[in-house]
C-alpha positions in Angstrom: -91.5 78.2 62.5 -89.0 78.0 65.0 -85.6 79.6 64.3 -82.3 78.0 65.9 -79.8 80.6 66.6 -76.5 78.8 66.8 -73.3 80.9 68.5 -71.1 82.2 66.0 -67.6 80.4 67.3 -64.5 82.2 66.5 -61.7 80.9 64.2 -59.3 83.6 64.9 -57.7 85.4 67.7 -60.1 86.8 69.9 -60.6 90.9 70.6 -61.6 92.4 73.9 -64.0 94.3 72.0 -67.0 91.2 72.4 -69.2 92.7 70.0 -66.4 92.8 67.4 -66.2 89.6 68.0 -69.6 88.3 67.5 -69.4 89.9 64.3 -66.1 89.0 63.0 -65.4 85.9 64.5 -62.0 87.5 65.9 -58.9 88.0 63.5 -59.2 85.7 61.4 -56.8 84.5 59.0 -57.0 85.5 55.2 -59.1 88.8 56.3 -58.6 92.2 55.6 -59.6 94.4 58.5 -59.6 98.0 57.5 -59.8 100.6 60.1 -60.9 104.3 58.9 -61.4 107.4 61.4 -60.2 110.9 61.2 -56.5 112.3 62.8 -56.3 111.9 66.3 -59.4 109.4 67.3 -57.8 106.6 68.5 -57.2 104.6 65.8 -53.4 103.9 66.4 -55.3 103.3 70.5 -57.3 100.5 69.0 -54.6 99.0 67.5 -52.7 98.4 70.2 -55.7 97.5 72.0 -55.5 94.5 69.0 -51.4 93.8 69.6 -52.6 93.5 73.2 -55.2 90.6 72.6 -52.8 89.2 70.1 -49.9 89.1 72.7 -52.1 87.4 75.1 -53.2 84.7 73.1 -49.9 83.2 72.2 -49.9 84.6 68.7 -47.3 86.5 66.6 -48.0 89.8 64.8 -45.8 92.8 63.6 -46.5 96.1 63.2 -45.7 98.5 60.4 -46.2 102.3 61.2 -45.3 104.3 58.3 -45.9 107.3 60.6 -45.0 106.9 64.6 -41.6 105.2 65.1 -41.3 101.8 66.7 -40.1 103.8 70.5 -43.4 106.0 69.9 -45.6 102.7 69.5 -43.9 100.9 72.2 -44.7 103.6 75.0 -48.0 103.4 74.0 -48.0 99.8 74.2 -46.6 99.9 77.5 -48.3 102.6 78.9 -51.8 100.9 77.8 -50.8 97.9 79.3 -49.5 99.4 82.7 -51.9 101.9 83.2 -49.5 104.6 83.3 -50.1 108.2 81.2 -47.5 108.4 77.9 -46.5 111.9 79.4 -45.1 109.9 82.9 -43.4 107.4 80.7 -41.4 110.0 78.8 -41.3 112.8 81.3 -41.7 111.6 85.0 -41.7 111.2 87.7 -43.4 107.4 88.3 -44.9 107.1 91.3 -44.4 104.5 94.3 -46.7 101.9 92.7 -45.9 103.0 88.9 -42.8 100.9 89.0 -43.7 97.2 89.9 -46.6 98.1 86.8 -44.2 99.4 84.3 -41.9 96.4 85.2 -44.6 94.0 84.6 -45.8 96.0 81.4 -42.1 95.9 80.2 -41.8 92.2 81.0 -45.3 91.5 78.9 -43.9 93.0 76.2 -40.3 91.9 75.9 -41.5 88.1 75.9 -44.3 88.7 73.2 -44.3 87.8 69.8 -44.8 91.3 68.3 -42.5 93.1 65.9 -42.2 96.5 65.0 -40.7 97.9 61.5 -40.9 101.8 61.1 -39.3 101.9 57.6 -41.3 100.1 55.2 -43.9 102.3 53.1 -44.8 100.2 50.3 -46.6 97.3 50.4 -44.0 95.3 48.5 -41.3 95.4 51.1 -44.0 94.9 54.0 -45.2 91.5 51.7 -41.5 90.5 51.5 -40.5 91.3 54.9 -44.3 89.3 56.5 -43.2 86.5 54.2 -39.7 86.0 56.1 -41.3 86.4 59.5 -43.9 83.9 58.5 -41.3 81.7 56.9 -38.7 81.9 60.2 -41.0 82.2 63.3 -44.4 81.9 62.0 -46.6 85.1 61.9 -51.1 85.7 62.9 -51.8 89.1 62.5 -49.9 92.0 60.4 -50.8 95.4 61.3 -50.2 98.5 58.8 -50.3 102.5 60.2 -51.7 104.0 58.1 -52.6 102.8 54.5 -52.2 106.6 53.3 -48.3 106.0 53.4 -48.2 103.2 51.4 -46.9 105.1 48.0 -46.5 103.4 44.8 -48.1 105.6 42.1 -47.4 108.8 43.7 -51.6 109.6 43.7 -53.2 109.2 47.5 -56.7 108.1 46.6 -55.4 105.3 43.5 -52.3 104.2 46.0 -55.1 103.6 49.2 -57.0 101.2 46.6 -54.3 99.7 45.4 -53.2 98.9 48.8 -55.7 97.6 50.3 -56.0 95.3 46.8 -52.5 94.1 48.1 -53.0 93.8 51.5 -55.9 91.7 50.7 -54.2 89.4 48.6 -51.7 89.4 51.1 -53.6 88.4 53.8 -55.0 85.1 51.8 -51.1 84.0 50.6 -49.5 84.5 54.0 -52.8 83.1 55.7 -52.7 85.8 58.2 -54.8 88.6 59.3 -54.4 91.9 58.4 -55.7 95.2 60.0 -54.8 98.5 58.2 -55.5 101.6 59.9 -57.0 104.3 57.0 -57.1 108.1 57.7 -59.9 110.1 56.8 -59.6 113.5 56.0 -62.2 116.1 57.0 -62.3 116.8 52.8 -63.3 113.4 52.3 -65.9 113.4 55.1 -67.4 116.0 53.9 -67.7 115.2 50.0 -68.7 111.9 51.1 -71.7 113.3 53.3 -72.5 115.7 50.3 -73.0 112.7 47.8 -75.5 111.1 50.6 -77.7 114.3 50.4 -77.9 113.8 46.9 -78.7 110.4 47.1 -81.5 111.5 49.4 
């Protein structure tokens, strides 16, 4: 029989990343996106690739980064959206064309609708401080960095669960999206690649 394939059409804000797209249907509101790699791949990268896309459509979003400060995530931000290495931003010197892009980058930024809190670490005070940007300005897409830091018990593993249980429910209350960047340690990795050769 003939099959119809009908294109998926996005109800949320819309990633670069077309492929993520397809599947996801963009950031949609209510989901929780949870991101997992190991230190130093580029998850914090992604996520601002995300901000980015977020910026651009109109939307509002805040970032909370239990680990890089708010100056940290903006010079990525900036340098990402310029074009211009971190170590330039922070060190120098800028070249002749550097500085029409990093005041354009700077503009970008400064007129977006993105927040950035570097002292929350529980998922409480995150829920209570989305709620009153939601409730003043109106609020798409909350980013967390990294879920590890959210501490409530005390116990890593049991305090990741619980979090994302939160950020979940979260999500769905505040009808926004949610992306939480999740650290895998090499530990894990390798228990976790153990238990698939048993399996096999």
């Amino acid at each position: 029989f003939p099959v119809t394939i009908r294109r998926w059409n996005s109800t949320g804000v819309p990633a670069k990343f077309q492929r993520l797209n397809q599947i996801t249907g963009g950031l949609v509101k209510g989901h929780l996106w949870v991101i997992g790699g190991f230190s130093s791949t580029g998850k914090s990268a992604f996520a601002v690739n995300l901000l980015d896309d977020v910026a651009r459509a109109g939307k509002a979003a805040v970032m909370f980064s239990t680990e890089m400060s708010s100056e940290q995530y903006m010079h990525r931000m900036i340098s990402m959206t310029s074009q211009i290495p971190q170590r330039v931003l922070k060190h120098g010197p800028m070249g002749i064309d550097d500085a029409p892009r990093y005041k354009l980058a700077t503009d970008f930024w400064k007129s977006a609708k993105v927040m950035i809190y570097d002292n929350l670490y529980t998922v409480t005070r995150i829920r209570r401080a989305a709620k009153r940007i939601k409730e003043q300005q109106g609020l798409d897409v909350v980013f967390v960095d990294f879920i590890q830091n959210l501490s409530e018990t005390g116990d890593e593993v049991k305090d990741a669960r619980l979090a994302a249980i939160q950020l979940q429910a979260m999500a769905k209350e505040l009808d926004v999206c949610v992306v939480a960047l999740s650290q895998i340690s090499n530990a894990q990795a390798m228990q976790q690649n153990g238990s698939y050769r048993d399996w096999e």
